[in-house]
Z-matrix of the N, CA and C atoms (Angstrom, degrees):
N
C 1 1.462
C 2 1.532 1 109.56
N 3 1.497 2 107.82 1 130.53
C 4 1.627 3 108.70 2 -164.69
C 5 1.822 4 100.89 3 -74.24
N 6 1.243 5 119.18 4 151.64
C 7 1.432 6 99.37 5 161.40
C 8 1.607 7 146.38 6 -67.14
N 9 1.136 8 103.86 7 -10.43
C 10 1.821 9 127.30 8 139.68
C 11 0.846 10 100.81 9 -14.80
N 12 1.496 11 114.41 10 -96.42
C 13 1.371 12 147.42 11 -179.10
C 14 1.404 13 113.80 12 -15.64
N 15 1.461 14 111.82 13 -64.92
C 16 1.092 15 99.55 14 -165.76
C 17 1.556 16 116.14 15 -105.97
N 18 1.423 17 102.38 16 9.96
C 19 1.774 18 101.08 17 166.08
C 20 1.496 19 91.93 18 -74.35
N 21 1.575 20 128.02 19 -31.73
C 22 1.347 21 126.95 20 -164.91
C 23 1.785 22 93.82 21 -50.81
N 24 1.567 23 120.92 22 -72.43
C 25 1.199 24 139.25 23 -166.96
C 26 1.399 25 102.40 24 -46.71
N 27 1.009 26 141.87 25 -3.26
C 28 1.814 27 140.33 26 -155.50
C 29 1.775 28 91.84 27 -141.11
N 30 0.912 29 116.51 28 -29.78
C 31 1.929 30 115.75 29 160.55
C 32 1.383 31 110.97 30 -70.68
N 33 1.657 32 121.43 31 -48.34
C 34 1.947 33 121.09 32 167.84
C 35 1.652 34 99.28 33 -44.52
N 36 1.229 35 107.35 34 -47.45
C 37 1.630 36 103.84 35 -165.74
C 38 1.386 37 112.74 36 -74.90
N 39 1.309 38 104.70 37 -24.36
C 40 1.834 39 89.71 38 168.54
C 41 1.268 40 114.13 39 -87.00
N 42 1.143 41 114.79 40 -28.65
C 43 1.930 42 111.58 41 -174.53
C 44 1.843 43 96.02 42 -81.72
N 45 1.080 44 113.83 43 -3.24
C 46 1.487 45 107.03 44 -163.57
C 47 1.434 46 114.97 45 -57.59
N 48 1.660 47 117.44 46 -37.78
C 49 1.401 48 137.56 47 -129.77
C 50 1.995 49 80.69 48 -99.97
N 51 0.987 50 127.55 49 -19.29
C 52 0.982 51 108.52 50 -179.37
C 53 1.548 52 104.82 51 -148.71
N 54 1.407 53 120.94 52 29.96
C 55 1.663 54 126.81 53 166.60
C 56 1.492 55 101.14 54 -114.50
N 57 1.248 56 121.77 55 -24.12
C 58 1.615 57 119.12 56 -157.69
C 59 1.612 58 97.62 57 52.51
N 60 1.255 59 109.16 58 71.96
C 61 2.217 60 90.94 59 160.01
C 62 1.255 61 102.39 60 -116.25
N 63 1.209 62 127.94 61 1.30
C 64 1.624 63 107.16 62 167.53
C 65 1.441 64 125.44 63 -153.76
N 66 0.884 65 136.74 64 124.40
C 67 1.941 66 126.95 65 -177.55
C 68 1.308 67 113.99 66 -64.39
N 69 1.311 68 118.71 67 12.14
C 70 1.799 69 133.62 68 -170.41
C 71 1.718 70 84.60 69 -76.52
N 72 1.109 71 116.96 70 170.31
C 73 1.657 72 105.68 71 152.01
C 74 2.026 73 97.95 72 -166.53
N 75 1.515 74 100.25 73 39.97
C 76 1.455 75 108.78 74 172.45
C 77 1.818 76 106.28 75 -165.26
N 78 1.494 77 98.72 76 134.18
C 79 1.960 78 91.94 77 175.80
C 80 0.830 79 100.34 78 -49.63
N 81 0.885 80 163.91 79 -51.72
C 82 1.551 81 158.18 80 -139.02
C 83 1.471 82 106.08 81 -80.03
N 84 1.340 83 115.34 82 -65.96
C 85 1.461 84 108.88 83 162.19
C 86 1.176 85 128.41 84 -56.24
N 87 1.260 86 120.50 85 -8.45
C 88 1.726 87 116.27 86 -164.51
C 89 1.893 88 97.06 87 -94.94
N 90 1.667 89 105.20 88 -26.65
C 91 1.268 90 116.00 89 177.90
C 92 1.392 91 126.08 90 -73.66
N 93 1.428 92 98.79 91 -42.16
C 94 1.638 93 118.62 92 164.83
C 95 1.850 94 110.62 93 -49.44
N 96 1.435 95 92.72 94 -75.11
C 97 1.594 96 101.76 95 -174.06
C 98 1.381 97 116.82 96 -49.37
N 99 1.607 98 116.98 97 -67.32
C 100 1.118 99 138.93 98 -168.56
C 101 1.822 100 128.86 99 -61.90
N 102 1.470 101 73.58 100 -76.27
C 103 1.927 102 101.24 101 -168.80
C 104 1.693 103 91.92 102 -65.10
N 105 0.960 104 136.06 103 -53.98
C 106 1.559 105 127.39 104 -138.37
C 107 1.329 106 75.53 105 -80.36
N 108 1.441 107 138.59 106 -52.35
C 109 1.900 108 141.56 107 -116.49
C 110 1.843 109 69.40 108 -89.68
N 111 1.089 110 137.98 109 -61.96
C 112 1.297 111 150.69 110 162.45
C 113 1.816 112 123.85 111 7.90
N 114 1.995 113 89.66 112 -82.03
C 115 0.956 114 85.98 113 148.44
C 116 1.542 115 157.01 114 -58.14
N 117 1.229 116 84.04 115 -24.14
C 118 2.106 117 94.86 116 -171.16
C 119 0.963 118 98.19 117 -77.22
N 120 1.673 119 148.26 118 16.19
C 121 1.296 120 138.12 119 147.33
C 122 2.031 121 109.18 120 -71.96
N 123 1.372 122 114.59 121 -26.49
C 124 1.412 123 98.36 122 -150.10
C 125 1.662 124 108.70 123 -76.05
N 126 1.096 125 122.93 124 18.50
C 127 1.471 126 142.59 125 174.17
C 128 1.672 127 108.06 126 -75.31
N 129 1.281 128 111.52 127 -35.67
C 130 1.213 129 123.54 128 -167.45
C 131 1.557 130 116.58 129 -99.05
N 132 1.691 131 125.29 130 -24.27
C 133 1.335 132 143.76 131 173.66
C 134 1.300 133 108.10 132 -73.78
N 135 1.555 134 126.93 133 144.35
C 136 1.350 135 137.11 134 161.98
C 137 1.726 136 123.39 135 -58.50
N 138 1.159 137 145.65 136 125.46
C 139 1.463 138 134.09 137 -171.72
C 140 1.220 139 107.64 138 -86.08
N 141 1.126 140 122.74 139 144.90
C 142 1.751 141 121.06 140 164.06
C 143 1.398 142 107.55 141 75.63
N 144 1.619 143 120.01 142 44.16
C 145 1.379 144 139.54 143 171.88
C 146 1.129 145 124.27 144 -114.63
N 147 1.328 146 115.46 145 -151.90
C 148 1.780 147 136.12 146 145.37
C 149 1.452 148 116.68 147 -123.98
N 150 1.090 149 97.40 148 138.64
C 151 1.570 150 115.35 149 -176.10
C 152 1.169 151 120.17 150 -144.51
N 153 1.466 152 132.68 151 102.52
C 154 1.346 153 140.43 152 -173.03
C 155 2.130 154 108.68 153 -96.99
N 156 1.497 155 93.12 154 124.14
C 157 1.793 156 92.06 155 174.06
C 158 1.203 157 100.67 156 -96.72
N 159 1.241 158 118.23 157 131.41
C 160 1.580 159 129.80 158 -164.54
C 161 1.477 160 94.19 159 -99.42
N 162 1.381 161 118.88 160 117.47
C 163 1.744 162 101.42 161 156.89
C 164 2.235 163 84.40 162 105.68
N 165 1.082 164 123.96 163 24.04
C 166 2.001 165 109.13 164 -167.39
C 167 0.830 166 99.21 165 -50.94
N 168 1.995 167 135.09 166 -35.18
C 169 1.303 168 117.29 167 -154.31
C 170 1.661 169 109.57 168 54.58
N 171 1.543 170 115.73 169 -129.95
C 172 1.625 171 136.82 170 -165.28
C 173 1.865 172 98.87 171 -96.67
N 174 0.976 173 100.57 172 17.50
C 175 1.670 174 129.18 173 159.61
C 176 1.954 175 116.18 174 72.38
N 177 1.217 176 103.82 175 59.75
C 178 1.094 177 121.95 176 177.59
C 179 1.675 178 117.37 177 -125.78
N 180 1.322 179 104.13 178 133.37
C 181 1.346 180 139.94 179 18.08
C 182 1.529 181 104.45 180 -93.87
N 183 1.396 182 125.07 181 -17.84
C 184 1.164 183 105.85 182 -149.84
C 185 2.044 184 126.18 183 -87.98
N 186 1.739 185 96.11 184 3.84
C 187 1.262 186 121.41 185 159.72
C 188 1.763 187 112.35 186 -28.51
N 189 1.658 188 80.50 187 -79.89
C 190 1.367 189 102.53 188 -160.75
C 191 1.670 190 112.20 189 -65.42
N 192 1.435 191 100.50 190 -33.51
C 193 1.844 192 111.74 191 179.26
C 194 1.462 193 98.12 192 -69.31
N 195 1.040 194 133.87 193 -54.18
C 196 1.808 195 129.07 194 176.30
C 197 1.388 196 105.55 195 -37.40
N 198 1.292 197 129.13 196 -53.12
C 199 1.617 198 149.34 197 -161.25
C 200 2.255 199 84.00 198 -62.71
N 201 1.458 200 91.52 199 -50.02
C 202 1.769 201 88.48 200 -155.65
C 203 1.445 202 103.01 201 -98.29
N 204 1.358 203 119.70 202 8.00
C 205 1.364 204 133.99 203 169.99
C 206 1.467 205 125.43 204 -107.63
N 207 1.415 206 131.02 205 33.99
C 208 1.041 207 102.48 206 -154.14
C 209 1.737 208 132.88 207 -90.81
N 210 0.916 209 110.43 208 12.32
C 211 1.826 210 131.88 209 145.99
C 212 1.442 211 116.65 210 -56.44
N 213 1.164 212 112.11 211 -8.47
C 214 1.501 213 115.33 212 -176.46
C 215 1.593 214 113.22 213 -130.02
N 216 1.627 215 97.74 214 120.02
C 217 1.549 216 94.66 215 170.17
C 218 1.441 217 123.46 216 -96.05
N 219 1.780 218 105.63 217 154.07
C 220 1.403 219 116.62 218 -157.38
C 221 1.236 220 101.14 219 -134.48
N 222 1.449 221 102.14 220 126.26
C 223 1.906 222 115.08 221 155.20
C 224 1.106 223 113.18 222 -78.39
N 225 1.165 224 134.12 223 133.14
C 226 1.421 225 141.36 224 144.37
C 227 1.525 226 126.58 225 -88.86
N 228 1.419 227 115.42 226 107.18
C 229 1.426 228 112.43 227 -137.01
C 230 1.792 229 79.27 228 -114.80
N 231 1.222 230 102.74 229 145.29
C 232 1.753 231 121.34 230 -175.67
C 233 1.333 232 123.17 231 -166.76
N 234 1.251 233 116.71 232 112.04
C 235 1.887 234 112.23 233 -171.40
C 236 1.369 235 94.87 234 -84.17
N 237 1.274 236 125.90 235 14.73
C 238 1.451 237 105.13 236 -178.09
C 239 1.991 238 116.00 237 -118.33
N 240 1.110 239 133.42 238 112.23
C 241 1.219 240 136.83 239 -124.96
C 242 1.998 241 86.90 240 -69.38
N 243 1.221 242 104.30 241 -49.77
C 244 1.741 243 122.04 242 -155.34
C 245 1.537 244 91.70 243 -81.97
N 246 1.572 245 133.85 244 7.03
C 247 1.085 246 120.76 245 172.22
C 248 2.057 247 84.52 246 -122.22
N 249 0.517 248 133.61 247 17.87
C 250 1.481 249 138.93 248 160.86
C 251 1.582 250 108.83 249 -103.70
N 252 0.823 251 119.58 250 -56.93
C 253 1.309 252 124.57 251 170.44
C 254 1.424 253 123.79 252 -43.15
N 255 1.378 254 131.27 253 -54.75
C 256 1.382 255 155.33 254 125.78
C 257 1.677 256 100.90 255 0.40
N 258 1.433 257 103.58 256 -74.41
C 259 1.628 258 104.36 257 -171.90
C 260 1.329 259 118.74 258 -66.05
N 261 1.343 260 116.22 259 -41.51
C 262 1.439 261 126.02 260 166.63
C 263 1.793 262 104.64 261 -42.89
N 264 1.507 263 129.94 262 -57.60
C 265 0.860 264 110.77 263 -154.95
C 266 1.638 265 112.39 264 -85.09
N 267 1.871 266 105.94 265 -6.94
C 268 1.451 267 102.71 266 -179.62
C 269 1.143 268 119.00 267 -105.53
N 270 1.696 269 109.33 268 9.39
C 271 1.597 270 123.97 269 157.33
C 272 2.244 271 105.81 270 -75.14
N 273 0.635 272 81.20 271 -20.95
C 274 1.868 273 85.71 272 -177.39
C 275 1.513 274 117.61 273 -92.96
N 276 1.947 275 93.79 274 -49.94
C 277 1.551 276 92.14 275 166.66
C 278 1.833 277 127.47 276 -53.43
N 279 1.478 278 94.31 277 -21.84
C 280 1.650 279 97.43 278 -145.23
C 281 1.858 280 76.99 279 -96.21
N 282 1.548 281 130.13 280 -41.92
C 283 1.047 282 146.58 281 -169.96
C 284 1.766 283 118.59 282 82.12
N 285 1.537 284 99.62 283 40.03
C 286 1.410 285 123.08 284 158.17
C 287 1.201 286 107.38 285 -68.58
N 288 1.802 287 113.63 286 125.64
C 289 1.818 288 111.93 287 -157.81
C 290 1.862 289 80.22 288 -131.15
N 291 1.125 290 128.06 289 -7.41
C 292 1.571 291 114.23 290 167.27
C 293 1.538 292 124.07 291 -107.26
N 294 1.073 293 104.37 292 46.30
C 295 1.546 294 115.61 293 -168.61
C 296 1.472 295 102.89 294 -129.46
N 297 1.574 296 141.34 295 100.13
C 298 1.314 297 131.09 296 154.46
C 299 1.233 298 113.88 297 -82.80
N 300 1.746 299 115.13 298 139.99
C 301 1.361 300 118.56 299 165.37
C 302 1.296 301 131.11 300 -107.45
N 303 1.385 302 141.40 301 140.02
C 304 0.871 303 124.43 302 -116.30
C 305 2.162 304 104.84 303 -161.08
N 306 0.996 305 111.01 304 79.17
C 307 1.436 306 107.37 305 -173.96
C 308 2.085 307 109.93 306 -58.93
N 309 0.760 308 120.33 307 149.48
C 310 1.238 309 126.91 308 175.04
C 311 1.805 310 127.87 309 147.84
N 312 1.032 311 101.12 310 171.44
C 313 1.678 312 82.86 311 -178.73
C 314 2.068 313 89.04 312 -114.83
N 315 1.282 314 103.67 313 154.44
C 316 1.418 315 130.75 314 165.32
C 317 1.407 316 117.38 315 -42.50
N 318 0.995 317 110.75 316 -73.85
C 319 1.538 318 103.35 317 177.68
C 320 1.542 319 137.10 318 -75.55
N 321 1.293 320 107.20 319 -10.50
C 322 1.670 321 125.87 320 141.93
C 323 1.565 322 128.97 321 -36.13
N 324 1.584 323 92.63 322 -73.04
C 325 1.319 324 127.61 323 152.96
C 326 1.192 325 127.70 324 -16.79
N 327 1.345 326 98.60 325 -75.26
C 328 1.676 327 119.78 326 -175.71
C 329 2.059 328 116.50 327 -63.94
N 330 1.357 329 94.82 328 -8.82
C 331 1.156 330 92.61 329 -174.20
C 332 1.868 331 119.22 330 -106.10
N 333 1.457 332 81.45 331 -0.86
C 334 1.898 333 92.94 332 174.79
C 335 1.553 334 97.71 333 -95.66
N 336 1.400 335 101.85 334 148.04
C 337 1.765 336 116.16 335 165.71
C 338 1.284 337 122.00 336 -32.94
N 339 1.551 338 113.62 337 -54.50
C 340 1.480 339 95.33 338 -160.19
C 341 1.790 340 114.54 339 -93.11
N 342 1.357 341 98.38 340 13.72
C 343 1.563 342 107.02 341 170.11
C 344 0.926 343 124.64 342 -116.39
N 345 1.792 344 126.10 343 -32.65
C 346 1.230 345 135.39 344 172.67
C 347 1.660 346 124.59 345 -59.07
N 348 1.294 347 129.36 346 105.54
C 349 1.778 348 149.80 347 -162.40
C 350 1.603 349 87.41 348 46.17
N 351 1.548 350 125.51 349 62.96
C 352 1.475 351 123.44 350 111.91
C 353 1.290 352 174.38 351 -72.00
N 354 1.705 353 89.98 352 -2.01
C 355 1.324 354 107.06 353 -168.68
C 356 1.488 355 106.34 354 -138.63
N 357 1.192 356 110.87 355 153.42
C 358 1.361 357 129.53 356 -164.71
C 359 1.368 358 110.30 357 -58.55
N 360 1.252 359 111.49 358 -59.24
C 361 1.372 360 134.87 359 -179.07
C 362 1.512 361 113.60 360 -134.24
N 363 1.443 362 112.27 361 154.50
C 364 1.702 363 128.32 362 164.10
C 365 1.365 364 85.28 363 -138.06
N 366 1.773 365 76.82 364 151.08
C 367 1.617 366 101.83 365 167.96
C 368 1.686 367 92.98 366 -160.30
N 369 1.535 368 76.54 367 164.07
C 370 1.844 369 95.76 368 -166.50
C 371 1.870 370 93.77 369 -157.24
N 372 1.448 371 84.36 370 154.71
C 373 1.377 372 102.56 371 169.93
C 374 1.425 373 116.41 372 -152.41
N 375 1.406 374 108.96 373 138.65
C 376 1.667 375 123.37 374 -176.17
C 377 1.481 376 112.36 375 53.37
N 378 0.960 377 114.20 376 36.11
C 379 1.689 378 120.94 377 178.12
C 380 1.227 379 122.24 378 -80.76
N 381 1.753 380 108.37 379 -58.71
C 382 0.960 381 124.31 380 179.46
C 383 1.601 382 131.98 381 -163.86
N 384 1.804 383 117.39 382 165.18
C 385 1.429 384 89.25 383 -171.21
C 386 1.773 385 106.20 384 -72.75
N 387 1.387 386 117.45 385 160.74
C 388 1.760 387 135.21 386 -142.33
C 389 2.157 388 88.79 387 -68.18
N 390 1.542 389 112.41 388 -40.43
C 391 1.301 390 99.00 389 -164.33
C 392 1.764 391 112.27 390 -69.05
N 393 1.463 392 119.18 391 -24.65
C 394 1.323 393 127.87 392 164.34
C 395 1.124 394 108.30 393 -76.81
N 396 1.460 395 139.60 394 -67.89
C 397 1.389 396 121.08 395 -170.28
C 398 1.620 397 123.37 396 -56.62
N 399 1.283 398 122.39 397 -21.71
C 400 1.583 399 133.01 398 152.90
C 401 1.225 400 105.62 399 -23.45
N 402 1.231 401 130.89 400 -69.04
C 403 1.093 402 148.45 401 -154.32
C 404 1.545 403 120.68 402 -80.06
N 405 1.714 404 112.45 403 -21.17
C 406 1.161 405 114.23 404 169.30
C 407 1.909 406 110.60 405 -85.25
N 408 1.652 407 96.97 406 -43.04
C 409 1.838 408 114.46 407 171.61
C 410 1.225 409 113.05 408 -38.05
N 411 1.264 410 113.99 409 -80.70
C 412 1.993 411 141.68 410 -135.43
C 413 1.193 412 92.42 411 -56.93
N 414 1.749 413 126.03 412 -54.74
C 415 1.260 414 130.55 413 -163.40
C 416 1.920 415 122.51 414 -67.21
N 417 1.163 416 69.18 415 1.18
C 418 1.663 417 94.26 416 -169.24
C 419 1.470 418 120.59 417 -86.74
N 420 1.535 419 97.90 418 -43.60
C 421 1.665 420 116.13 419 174.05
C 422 1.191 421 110.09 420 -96.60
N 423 1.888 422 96.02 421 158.09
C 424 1.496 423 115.68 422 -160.41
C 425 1.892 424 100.62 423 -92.42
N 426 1.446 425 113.90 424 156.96
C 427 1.338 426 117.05 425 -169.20
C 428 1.762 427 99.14 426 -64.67
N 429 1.292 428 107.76 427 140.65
C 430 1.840 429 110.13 428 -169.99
C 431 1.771 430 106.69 429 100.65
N 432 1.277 431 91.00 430 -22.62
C 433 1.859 432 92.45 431 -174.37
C 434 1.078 433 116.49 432 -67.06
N 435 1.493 434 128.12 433 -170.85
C 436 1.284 435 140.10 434 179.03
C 437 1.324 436 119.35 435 -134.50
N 438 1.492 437 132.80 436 138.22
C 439 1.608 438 132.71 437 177.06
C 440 1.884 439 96.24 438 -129.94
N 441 1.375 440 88.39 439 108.33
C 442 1.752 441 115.01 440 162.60
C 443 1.567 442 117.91 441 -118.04
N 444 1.564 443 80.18 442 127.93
C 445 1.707 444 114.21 443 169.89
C 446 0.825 445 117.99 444 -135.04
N 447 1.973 446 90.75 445 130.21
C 448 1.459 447 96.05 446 174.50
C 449 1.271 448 112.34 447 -118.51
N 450 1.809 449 93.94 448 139.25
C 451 1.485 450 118.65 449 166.22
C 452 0.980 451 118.27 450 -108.42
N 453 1.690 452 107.74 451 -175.27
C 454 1.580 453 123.99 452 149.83
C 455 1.007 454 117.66 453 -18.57
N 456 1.661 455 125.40 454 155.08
C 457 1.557 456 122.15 455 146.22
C 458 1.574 457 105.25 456 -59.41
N 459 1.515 458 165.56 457 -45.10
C 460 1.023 459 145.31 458 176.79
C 461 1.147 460 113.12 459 -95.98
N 462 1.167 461 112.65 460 81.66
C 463 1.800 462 120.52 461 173.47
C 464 1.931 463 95.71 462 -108.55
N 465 1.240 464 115.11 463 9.92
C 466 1.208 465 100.39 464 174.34
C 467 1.781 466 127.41 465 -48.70
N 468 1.290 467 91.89 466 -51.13
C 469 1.562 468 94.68 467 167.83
C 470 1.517 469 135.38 468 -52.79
N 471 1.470 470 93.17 469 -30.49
C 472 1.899 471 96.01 470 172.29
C 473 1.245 472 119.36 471 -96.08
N 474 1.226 473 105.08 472 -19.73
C 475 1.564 474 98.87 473 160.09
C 476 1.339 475 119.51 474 -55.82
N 477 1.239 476 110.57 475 -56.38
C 478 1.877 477 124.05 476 167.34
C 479 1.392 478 111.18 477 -33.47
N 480 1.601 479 115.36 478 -42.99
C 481 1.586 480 119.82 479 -171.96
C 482 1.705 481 113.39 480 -96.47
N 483 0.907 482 88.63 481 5.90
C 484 1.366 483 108.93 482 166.99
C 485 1.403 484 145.64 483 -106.46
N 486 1.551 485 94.49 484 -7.11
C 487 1.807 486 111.97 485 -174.60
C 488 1.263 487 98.76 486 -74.61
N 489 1.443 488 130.14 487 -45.14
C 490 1.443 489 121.01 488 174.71
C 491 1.460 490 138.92 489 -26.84
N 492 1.324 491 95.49 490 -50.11
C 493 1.652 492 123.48 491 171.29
C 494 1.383 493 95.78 492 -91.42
N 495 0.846 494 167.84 493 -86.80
C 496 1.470 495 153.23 494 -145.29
C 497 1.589 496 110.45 495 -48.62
N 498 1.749 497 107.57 496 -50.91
C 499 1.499 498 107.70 497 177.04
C 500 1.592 499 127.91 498 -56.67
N 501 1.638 500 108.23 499 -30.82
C 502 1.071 501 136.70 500 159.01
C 503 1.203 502 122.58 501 -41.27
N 504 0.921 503 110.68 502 -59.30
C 505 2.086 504 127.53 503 -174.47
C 506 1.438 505 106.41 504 -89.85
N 507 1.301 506 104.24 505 0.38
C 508 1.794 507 111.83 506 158.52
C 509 2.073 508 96.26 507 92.77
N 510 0.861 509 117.97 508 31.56
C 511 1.493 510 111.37 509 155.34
C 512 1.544 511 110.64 510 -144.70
N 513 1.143 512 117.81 511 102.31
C 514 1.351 513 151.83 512 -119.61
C 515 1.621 514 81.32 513 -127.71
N 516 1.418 515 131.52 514 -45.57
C 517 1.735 516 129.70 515 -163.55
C 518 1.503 517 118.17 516 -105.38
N 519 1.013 518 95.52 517 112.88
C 520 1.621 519 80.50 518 -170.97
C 521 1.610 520 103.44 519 -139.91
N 522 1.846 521 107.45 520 168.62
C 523 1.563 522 84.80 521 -176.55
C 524 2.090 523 80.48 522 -142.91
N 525 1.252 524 97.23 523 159.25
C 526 1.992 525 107.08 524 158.61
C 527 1.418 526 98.29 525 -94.00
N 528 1.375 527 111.29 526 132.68
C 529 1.207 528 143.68 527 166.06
C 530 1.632 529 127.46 528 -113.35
N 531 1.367 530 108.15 529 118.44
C 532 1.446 531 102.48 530 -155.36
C 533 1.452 532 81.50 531 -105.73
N 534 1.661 533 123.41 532 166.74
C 535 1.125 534 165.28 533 -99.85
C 536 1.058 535 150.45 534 154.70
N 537 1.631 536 146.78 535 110.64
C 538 0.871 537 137.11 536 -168.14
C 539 1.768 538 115.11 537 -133.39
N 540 1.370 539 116.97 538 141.92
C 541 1.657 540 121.00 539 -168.65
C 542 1.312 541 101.26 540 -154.25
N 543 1.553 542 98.96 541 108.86
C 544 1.505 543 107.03 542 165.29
C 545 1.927 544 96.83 543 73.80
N 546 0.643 545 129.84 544 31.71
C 547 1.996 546 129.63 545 -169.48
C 548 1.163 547 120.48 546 78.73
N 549 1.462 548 99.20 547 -9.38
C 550 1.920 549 102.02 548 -158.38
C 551 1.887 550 103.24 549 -91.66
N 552 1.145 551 122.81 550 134.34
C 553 1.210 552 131.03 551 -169.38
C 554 1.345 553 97.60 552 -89.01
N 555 1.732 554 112.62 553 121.74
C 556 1.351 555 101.94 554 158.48
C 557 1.525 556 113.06 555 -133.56
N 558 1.545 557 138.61 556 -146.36
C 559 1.459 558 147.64 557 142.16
C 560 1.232 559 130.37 558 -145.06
N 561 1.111 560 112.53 559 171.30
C 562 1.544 561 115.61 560 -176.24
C 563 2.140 562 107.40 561 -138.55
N 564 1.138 563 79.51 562 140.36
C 565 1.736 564 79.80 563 -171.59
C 566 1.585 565 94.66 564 -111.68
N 567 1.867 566 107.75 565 113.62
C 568 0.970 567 108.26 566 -170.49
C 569 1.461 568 113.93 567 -120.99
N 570 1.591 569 119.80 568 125.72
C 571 1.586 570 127.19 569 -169.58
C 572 1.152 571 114.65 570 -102.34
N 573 1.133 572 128.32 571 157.43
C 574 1.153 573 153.39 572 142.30
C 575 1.522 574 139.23 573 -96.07
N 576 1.436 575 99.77 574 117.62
C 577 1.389 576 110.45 575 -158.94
C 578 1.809 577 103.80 576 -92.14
N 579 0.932 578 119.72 577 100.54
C 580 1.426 579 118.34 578 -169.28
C 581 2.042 580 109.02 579 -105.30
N 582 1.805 581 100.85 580 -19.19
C 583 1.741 582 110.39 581 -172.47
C 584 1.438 583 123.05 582 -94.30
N 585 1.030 584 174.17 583 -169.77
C 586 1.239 585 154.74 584 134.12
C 587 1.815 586 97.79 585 -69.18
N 588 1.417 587 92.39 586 147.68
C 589 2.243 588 79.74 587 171.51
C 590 1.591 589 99.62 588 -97.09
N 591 1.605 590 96.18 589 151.55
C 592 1.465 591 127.70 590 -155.73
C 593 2.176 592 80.05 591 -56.74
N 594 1.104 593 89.50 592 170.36
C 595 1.719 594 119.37 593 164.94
C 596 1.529 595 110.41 594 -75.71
N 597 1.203 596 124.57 595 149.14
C 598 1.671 597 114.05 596 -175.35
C 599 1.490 598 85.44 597 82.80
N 600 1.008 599 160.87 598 -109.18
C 601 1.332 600 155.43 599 -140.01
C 602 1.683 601 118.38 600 -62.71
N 603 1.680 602 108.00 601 132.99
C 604 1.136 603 126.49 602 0.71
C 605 1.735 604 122.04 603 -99.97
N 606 1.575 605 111.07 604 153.22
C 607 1.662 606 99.13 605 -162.89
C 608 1.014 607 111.52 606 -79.76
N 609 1.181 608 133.28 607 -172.16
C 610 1.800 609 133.70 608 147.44
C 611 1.256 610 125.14 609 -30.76
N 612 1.608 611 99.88 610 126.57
C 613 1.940 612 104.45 611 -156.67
C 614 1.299 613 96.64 612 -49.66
N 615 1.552 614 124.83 613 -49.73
C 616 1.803 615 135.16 614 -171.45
C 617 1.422 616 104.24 615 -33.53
N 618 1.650 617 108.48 616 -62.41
C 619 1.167 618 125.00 617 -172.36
C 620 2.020 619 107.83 618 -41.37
N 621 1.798 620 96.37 619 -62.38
C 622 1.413 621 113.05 620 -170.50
C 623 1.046 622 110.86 621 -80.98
N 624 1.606 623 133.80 622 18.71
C 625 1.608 624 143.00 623 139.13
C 626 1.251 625 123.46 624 -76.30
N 627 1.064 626 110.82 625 -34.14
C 628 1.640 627 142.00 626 -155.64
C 629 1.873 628 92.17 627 -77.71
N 630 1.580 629 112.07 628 -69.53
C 631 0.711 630 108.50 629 -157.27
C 632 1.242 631 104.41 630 -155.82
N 633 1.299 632 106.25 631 73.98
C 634 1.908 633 115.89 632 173.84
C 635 1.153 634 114.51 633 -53.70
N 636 1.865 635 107.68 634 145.53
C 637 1.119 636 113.45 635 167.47
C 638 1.830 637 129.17 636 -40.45
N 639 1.612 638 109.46 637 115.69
C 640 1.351 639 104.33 638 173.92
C 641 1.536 640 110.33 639 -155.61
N 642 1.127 641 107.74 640 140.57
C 643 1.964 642 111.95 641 -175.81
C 644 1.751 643 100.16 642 -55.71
């Protein structure tokens, strides 16, 4: 663990007591749970791109992957102002210089020019179930790109309930990828965006709560 890293994990713990960003309440756990599960995505991301984490919250995964990426620039995407704020200040503290942060919601976003299929890759974690969060991602990345999520180790099933909308939004290939961090078994369901996504996509989050894409 770089020492980055874990001044990062000991900054959650001071803002913790009055941000709520994490149920960790020791580095050690924040490294276990968080940071490592974090990294073990960057196997799967393109280097020397763009890559937006949809959803950072207390800035995971894509915190720690900026820190271990640094050829690669990263959005940290957050509709929530005081969890933007947070990242901003532990991108400066930590002196992570390829990391933009970035308040806004996803599907807003995704529908202006200079964000909509710009980026190489998105990734997200614990956001949402895979057939709704599709829908905030896919539209986001550029054709050749990639959309990774990480789940559970048995996300097999939502991946399945999810191909509908993924094929839809033009990444049609996708595979579960199993994983391991710190002992703990997890996966990531990783797509490929090979179509442009249709027009109309993505709609109003209400809408794409309501009633996610499904055959």
């Amino acid at each position: 663990m770089t020492p980055v890293l874990l001044d990062y994990a000991r900054l959650l713990l001071r803002r913790n007591e009055d941000m709520n960003l994490t149920g960790a309440d020791t580095v050690e756990e924040i490294v276990s749970r968080h940071i490592l599960d974090s990294l073990a995505v960057e196997r799967f991301l393109p280097r020397g791109g763009r890559v937006v984490d949809v959803g950072s919250g207390a800035g995971f995964p894509g915190l720690p992957l900026a820190a271990a990426m640094p050829d690669t620039e990263f959005t940290l995407l957050d509709a929530r102002e005081k969890r933007v704020a947070f990242l901003e200040e532990a991108c400066a503290e930590l002196g992570i210089k390829n990391a933009l942060c970035v308040c806004g919601r996803a599907e807003e976003l995704a529908l202006l020019p200079d964000w909509r299929e710009s980026f190489d890759a998105a990734v997200s974690r614990a956001v949402a179930r895979l057939n709704t969060l599709s829908e905030l991602c896919v539209p986001l990345v550029k054709q050749g790109g990639v959309f990774v999520a990480m789940k559970g180790a048995d996300c097999a099933g939502e991946a399945a309930e999810a191909a509908f909308a993924l094929r839809r939004l033009g990444a049609p290939e996708y595979s579960v990828e199993s994983y391991e961090a710190d002992g703990i078994a997890y996966a990531a369901v990783v797509a490929k965006k090979s179509e442009m996504t249709p027009e109309g996509f993505p709609r109003r989050f209400s809408k794409i709560k309501k009633n996610p894409l499904q055959e």
